[in-house]
N, CA and C atoms of all chains as a GROMACS GRO file, in nm:
protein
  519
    1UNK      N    1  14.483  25.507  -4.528
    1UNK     CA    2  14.365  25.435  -4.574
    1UNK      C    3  14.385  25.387  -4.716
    2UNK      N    4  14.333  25.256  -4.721
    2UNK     CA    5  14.370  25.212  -4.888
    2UNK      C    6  14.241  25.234  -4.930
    3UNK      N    7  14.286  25.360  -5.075
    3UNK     CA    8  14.137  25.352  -5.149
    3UNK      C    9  14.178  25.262  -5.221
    4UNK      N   10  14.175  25.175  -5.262
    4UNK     CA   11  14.190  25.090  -5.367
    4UNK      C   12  14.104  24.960  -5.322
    5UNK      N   13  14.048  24.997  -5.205
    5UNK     CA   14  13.912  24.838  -5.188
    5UNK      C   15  13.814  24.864  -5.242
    6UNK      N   16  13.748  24.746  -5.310
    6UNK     CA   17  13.646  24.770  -5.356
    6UNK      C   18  13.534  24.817  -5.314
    7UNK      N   19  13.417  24.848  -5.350
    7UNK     CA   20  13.326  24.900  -5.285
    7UNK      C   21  13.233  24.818  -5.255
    8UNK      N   22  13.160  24.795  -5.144
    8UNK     CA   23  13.075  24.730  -5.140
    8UNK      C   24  12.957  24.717  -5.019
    9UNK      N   25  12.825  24.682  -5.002
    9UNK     CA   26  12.761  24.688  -4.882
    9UNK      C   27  12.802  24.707  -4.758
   10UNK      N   28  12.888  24.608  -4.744
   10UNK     CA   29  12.985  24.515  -4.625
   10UNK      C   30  13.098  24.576  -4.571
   11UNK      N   31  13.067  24.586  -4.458
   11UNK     CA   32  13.176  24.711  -4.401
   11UNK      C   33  13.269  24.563  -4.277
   12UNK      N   34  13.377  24.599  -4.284
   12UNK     CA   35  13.505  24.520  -4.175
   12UNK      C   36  13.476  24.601  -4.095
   13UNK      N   37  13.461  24.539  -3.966
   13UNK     CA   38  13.501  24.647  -3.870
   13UNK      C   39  13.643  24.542  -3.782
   14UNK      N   40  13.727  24.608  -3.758
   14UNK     CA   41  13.854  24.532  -3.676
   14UNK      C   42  13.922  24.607  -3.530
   15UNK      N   43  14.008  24.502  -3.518
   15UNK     CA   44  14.019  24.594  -3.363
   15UNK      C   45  13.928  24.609  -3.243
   16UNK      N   46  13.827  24.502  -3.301
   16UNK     CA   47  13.722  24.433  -3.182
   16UNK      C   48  13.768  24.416  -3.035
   17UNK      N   49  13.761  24.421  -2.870
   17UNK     CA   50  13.792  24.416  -2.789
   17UNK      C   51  13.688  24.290  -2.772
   18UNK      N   52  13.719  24.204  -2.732
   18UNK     CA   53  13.654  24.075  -2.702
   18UNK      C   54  13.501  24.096  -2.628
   19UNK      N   55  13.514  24.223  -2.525
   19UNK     CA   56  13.459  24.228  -2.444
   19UNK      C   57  13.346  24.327  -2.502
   20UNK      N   58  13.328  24.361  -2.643
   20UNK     CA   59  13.255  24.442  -2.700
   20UNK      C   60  13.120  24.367  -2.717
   21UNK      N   61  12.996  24.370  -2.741
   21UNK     CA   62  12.889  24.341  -2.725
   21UNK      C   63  12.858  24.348  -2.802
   22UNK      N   64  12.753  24.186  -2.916
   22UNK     CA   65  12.674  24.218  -2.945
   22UNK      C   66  12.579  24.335  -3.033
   23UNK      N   67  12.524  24.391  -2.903
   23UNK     CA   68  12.411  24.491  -2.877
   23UNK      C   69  12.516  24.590  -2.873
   24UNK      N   70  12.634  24.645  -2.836
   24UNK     CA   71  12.686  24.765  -2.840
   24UNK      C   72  12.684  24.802  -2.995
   25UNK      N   73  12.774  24.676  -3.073
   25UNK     CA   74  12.824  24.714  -3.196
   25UNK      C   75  12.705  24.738  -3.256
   26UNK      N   76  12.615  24.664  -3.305
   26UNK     CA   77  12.495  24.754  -3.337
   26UNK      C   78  12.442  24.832  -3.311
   27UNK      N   79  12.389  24.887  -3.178
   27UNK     CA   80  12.417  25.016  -3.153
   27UNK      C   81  12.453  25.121  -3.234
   28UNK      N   82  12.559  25.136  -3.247
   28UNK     CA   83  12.664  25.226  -3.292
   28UNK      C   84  12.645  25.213  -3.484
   29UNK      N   85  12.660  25.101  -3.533
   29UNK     CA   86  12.644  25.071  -3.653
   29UNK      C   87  12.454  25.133  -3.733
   30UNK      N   88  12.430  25.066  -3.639
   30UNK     CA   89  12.294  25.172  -3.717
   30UNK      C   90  12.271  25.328  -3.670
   31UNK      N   91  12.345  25.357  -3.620
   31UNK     CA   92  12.355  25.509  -3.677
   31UNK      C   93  12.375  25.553  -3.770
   32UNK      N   94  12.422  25.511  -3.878
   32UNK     CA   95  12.520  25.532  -3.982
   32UNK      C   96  12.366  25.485  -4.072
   33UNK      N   97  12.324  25.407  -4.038
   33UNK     CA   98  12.197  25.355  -4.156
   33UNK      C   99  12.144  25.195  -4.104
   34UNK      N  100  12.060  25.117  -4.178
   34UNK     CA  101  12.003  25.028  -4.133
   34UNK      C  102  12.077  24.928  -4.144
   35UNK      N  103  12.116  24.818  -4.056
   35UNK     CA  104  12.204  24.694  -4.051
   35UNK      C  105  12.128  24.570  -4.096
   36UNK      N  106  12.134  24.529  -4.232
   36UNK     CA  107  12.080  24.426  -4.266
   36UNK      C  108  12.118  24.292  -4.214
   37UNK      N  109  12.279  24.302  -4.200
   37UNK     CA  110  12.287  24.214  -4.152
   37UNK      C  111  12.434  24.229  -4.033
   38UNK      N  112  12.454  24.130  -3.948
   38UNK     CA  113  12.614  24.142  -3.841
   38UNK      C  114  12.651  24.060  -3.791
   39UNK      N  115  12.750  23.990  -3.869
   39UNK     CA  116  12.871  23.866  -3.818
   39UNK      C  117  12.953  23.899  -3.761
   40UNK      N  118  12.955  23.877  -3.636
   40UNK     CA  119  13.086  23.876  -3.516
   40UNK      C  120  13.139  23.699  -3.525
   41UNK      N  121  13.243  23.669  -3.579
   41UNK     CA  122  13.311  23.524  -3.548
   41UNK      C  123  13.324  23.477  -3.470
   42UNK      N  124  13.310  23.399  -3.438
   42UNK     CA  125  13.373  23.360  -3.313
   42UNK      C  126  13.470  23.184  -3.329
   43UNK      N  127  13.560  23.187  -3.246
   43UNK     CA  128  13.647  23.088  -3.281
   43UNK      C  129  13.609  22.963  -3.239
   44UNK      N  130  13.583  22.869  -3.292
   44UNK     CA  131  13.504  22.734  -3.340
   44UNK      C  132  13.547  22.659  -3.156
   45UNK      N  133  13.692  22.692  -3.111
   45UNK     CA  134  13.735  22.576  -3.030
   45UNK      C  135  13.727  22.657  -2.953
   46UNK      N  136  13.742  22.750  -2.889
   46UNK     CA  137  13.734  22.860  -2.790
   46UNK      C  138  13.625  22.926  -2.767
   47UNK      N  139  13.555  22.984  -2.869
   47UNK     CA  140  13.389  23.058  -2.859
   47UNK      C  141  13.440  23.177  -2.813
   48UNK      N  142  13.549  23.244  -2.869
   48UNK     CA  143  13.575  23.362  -2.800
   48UNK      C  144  13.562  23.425  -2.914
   49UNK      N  145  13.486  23.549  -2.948
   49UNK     CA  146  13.506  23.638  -3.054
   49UNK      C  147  13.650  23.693  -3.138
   50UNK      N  148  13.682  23.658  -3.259
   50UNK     CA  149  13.798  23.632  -3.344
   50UNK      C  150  13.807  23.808  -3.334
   51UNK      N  151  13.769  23.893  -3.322
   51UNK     CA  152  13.838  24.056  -3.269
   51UNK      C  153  13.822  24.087  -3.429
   52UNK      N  154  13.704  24.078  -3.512
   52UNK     CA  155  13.664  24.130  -3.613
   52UNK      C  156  13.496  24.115  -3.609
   53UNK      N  157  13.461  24.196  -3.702
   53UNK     CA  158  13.328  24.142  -3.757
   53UNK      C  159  13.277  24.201  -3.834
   54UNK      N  160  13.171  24.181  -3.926
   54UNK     CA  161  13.095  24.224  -4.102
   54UNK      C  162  12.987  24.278  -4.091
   55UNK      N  163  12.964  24.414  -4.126
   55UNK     CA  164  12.795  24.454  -4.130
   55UNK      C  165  12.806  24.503  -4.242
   56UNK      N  166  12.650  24.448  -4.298
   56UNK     CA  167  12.620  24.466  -4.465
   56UNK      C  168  12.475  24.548  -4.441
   57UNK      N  169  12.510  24.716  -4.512
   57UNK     CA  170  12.401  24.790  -4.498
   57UNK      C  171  12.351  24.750  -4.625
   58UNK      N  172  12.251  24.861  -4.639
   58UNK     CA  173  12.132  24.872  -4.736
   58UNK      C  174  12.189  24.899  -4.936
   59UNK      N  175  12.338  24.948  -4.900
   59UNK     CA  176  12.342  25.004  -5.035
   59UNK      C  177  12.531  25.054  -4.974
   60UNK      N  178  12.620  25.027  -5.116
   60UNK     CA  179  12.725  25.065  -5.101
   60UNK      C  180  12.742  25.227  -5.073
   61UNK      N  181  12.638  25.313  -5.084
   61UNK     CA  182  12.659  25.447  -5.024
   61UNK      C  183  12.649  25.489  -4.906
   62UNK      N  184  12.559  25.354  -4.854
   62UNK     CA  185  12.565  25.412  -4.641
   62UNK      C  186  12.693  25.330  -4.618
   63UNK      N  187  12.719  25.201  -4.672
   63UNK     CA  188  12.857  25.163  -4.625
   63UNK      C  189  12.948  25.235  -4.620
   64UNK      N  190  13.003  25.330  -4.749
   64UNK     CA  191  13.071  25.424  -4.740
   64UNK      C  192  13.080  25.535  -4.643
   65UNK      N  193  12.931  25.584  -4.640
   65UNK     CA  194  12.894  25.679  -4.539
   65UNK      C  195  12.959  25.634  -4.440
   66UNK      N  196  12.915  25.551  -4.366
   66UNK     CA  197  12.928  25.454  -4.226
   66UNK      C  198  13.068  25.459  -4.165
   67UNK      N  199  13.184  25.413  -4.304
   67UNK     CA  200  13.272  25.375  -4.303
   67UNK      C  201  13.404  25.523  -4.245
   68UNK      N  202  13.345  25.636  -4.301
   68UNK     CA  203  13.349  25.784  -4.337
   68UNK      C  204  13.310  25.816  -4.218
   69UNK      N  205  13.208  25.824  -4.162
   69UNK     CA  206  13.173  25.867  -4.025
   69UNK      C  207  13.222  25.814  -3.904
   70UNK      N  208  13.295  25.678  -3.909
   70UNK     CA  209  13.309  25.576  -3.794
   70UNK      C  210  13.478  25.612  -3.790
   71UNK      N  211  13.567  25.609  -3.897
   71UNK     CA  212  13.703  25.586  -3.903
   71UNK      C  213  13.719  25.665  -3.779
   72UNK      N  214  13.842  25.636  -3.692
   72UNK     CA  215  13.923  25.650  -3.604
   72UNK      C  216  13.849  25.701  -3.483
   73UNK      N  217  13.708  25.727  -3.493
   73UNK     CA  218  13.649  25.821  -3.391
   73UNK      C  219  13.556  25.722  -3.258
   74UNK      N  220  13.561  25.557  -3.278
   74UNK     CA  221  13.492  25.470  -3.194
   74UNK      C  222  13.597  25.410  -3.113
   75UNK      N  223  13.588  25.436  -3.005
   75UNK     CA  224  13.720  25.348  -2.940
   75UNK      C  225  13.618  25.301  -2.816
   76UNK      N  226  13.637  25.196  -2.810
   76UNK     CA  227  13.600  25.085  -2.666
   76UNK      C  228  13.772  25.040  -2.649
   77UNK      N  229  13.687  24.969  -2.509
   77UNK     CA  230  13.781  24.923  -2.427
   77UNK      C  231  13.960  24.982  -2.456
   78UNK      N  232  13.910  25.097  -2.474
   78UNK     CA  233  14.077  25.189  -2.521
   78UNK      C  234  14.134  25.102  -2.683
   79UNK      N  235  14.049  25.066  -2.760
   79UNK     CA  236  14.103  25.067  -2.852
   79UNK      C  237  13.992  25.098  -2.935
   80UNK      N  238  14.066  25.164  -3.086
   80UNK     CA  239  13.994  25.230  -3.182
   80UNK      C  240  13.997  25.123  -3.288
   81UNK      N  241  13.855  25.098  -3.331
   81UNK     CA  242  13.820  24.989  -3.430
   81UNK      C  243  13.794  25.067  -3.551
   82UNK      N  244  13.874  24.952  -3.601
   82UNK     CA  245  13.869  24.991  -3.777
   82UNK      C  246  13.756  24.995  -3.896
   83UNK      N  247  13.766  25.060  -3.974
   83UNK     CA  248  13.645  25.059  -4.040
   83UNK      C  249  13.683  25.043  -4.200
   84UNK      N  250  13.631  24.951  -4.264
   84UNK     CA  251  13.661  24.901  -4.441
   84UNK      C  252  13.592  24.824  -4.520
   85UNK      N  253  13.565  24.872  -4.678
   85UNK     CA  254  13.476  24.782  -4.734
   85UNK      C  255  13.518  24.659  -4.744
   86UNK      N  256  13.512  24.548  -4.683
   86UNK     CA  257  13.512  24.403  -4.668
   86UNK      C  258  13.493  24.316  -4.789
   87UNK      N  259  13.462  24.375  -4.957
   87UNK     CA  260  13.462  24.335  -5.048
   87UNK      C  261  13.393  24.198  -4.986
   88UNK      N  262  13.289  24.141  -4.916
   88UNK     CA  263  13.282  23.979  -4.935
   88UNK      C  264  13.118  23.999  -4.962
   89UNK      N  265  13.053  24.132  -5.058
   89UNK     CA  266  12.916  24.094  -5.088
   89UNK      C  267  12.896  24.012  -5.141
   90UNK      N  268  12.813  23.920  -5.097
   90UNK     CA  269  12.751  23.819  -5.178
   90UNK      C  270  12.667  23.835  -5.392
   91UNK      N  271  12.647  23.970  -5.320
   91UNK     CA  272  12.590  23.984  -5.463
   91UNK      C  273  12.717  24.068  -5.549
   92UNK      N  274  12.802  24.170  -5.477
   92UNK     CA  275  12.928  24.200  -5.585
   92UNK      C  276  13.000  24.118  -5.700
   93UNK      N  277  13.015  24.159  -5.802
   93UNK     CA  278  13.085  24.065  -5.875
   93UNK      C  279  13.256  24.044  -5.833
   94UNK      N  280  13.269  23.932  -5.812
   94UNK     CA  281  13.394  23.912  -5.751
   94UNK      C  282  13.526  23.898  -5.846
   95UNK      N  283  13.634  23.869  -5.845
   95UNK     CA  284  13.713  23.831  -5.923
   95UNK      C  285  13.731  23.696  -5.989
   96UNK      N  286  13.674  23.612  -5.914
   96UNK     CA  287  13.663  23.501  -5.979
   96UNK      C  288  13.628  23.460  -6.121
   97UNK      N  289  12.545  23.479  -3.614
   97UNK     CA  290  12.464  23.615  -3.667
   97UNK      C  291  12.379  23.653  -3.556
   98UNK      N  292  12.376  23.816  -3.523
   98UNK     CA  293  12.323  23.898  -3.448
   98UNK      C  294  12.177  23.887  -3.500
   99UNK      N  295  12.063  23.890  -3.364
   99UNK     CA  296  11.980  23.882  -3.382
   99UNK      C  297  11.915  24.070  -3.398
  100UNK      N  298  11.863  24.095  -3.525
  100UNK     CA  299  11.854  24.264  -3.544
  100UNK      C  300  11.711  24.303  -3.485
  101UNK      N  301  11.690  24.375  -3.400
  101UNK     CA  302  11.637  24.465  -3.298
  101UNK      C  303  11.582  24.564  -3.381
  102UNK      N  304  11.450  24.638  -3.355
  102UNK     CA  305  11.427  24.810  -3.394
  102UNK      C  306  11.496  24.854  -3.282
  103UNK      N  307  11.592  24.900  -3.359
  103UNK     CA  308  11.659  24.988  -3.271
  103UNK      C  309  11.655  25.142  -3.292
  104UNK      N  310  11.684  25.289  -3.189
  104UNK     CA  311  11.664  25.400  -3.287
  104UNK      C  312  11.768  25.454  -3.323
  105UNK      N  313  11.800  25.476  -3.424
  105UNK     CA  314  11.910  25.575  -3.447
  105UNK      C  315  11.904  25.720  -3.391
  106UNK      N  316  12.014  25.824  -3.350
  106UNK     CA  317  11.998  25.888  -3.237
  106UNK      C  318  12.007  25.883  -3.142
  107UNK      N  319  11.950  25.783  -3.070
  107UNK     CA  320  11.975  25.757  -2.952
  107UNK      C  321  12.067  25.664  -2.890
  108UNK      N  322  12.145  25.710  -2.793
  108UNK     CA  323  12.222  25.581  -2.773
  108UNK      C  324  12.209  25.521  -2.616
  109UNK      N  325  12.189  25.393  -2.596
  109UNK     CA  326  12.127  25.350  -2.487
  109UNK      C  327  12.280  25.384  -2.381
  110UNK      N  328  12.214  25.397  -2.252
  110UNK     CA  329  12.303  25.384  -2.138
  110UNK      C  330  12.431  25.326  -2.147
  111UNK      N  331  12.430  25.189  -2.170
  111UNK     CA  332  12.537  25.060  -2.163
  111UNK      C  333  12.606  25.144  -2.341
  112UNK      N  334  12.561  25.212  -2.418
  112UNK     CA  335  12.633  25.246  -2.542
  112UNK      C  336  12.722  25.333  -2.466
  113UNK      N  337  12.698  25.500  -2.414
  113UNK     CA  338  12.738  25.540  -2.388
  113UNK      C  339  12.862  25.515  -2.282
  114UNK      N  340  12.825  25.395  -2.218
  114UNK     CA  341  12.922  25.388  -2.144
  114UNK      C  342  13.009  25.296  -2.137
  115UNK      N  343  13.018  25.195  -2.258
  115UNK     CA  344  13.107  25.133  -2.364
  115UNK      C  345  13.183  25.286  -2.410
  116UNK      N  346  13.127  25.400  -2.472
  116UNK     CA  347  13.202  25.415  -2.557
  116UNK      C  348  13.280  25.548  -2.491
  117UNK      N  349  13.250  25.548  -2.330
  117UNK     CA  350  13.329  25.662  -2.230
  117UNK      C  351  13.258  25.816  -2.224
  118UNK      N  352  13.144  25.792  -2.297
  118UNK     CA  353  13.085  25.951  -2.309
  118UNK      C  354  13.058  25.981  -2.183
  119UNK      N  355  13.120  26.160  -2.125
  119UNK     CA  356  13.033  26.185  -2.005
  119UNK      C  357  12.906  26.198  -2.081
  120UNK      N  358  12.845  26.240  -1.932
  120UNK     CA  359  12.689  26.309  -1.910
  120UNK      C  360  12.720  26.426  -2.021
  121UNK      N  361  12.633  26.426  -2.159
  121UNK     CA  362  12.595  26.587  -2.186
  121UNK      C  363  12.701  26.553  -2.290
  122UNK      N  364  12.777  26.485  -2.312
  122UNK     CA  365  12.843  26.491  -2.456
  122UNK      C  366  12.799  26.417  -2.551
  123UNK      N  367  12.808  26.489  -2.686
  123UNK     CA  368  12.813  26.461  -2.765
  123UNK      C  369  12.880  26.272  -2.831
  124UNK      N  370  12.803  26.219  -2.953
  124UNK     CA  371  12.825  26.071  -3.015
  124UNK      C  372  12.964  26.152  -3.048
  125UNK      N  373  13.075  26.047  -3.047
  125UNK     CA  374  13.193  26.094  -3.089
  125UNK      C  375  13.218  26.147  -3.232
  126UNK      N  376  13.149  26.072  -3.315
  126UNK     CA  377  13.063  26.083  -3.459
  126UNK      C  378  13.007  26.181  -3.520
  127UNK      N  379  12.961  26.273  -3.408
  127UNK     CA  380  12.860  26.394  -3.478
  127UNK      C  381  12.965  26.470  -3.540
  128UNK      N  382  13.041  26.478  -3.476
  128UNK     CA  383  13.188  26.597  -3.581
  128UNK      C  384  13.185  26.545  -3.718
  129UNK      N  385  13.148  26.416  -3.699
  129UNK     CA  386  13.113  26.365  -3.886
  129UNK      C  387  13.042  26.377  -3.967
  130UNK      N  388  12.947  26.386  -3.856
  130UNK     CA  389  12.763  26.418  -3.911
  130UNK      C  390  12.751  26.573  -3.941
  131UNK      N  391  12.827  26.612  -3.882
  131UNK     CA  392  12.840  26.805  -3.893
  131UNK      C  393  12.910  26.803  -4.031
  132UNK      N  394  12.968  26.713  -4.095
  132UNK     CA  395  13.082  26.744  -4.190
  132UNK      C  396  13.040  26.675  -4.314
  133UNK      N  397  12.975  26.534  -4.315
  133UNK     CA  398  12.940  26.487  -4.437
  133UNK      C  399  12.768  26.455  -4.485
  134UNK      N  400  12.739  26.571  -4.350
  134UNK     CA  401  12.568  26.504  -4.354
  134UNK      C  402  12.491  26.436  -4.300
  135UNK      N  403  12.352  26.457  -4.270
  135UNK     CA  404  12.256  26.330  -4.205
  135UNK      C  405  12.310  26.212  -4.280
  136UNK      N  406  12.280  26.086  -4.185
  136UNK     CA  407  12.256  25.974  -4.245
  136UNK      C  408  12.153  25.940  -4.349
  137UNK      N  409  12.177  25.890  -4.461
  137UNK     CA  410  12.117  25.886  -4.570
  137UNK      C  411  11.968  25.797  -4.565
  138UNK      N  412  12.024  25.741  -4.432
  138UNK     CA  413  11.856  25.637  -4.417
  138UNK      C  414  11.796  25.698  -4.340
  139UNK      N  415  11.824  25.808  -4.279
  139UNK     CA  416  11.708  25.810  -4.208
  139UNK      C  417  11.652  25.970  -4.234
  140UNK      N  418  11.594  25.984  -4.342
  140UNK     CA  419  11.636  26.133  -4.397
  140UNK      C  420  11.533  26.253  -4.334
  141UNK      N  421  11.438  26.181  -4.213
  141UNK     CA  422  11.358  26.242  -4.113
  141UNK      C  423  11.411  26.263  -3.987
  142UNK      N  424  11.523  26.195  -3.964
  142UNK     CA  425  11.567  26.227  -3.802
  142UNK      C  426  11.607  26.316  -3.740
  143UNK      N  427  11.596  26.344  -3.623
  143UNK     CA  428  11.610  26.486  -3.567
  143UNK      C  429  11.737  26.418  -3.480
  144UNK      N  430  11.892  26.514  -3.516
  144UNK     CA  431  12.011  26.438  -3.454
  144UNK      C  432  12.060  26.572  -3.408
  145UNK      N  433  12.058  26.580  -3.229
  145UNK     CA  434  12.114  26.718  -3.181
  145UNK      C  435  12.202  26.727  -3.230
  146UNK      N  436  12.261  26.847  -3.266
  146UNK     CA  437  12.369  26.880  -3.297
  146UNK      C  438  12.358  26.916  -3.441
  147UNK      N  439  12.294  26.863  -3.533
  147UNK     CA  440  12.282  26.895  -3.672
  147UNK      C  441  12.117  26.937  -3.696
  148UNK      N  442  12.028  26.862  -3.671
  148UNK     CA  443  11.932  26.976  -3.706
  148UNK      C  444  11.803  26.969  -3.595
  149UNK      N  445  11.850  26.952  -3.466
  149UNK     CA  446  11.796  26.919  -3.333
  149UNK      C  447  11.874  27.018  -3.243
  150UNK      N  448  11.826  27.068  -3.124
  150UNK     CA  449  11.864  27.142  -3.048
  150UNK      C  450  11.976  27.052  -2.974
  151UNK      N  451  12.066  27.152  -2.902
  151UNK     CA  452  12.164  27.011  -2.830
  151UNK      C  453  12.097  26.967  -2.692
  152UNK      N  454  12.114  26.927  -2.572
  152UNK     CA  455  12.097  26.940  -2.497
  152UNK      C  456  12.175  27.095  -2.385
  153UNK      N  457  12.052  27.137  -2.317
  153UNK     CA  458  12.079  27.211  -2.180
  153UNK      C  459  12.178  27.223  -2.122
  154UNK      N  460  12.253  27.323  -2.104
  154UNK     CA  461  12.397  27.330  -2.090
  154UNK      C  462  12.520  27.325  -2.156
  155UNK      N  463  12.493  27.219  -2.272
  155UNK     CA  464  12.584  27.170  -2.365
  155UNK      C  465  12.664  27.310  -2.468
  156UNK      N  466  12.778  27.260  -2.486
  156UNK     CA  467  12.796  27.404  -2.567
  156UNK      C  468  12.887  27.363  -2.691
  157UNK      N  469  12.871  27.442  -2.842
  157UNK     CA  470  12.905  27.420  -2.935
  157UNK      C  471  13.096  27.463  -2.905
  158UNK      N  472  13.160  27.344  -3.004
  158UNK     CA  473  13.244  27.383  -3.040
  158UNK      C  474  13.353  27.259  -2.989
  159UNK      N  475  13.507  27.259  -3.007
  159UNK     CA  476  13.589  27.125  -3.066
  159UNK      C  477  13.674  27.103  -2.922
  160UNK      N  478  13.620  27.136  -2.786
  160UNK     CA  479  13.687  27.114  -2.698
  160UNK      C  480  13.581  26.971  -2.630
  161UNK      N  481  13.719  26.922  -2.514
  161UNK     CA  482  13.655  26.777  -2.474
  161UNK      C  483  13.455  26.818  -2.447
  162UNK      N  484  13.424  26.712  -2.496
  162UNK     CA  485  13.245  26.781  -2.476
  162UNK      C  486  13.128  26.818  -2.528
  163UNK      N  487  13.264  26.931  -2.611
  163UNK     CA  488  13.178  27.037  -2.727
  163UNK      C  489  13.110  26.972  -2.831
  164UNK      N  490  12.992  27.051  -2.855
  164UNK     CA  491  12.868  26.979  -3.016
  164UNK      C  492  12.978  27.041  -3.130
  165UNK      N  493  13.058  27.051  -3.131
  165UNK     CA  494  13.144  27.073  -3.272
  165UNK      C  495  13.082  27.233  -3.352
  166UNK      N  496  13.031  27.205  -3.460
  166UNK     CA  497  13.021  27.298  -3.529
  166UNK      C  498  12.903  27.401  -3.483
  167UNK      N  499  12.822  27.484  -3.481
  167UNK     CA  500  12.727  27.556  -3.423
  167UNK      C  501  12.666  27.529  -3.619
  168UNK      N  502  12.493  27.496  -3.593
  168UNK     CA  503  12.412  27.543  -3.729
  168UNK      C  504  12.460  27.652  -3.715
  169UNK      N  505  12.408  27.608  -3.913
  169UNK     CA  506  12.396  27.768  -3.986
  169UNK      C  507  12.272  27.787  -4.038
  170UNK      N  508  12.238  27.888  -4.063
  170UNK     CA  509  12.096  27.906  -4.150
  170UNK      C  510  12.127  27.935  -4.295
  171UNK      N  511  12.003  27.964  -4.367
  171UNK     CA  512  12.027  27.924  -4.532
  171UNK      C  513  12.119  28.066  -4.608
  172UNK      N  514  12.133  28.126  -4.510
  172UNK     CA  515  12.237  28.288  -4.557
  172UNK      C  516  12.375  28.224  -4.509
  173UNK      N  517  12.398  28.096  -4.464
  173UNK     CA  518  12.526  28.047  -4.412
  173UNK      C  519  12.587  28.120  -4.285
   0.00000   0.00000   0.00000
């Protein structure tokens, strides 16, 4: 695990199975705390989900939490999705 | 963007559980986490078997396929 990401609301989740839902991933994500918000991508020419997606809790300490409670232990469709601060808060100060 | 639902924490619907392979009577794969770093911080009223909720009937503590992981302790530890 790289500690060296920044911290922030916004949790990566990766290792998405196409066939994951919606309604599952939330599910599962607000356990951890309240989901303000959840971008699943999807690919512009295909419409098939890009096998990532972004949930931004309430406060960089349930992200952490979230992030802490979820690592290696969620597996769909036989694969185990990843869990990381996604550094892309809108309100974090960025490097720019 | 996902359209966000009241949803409950705790509970996990049918189609969750069976996305995520749980038999009947086991345990969120997660609670071994929840046993280890704490309730969830938002919801600092919830009753989550296994940590400060009874488990379910039959169910039995401890780290085999199934098991609620850790057994409570009381405030003498």
């Amino acid at each position: 695990m790289s500690g060296n990401q920044a911290r922030s609301r916004t949790v990566y989740i990766g290792n998405l199975d196409e066939r994951v839902t919606d309604r599952v991933l939330y599910d599962i994500l607000i356990q951890a705390g309240r989901v303000v918000d959840l971008i699943i991508p999807k690919d512009r020419e295909t419409d098939r989900p890009k096998g990532f997606a972004f949930a931004e809790y309430e406060s960089e300490e349930i992200a952490d939490y979230a992030i802490r409670l979820f690592s290696g232990l969620v597996t769909l469709y036989n694969r185990t999705l990843r869990f990381g601060f996604s550094g892309q808060d809108k309100s974090s100060s960025s490097t720019s | 963007e996902v359209k966000l639902r009241e949803m409950k924490p705790g509970m996990l619907s049918q189609e969750l559980k069976d996305a995520l392979g749980m038999p009947e009577g086991a345990p969120p794969p997660w609670l071994i986490n929840m046993q280890r770093y704490g309730p969830p911080p938002s919801y600092p009223s919830l009753k989550i078997p296994g940590l400060n909720a009874p488990i379910p009937h039959g169910a039995l503590f401890g780290y085999h396929p199934g098991g609620w992981g850790k057994p409570p302790v009381d405030d003498q530890g």
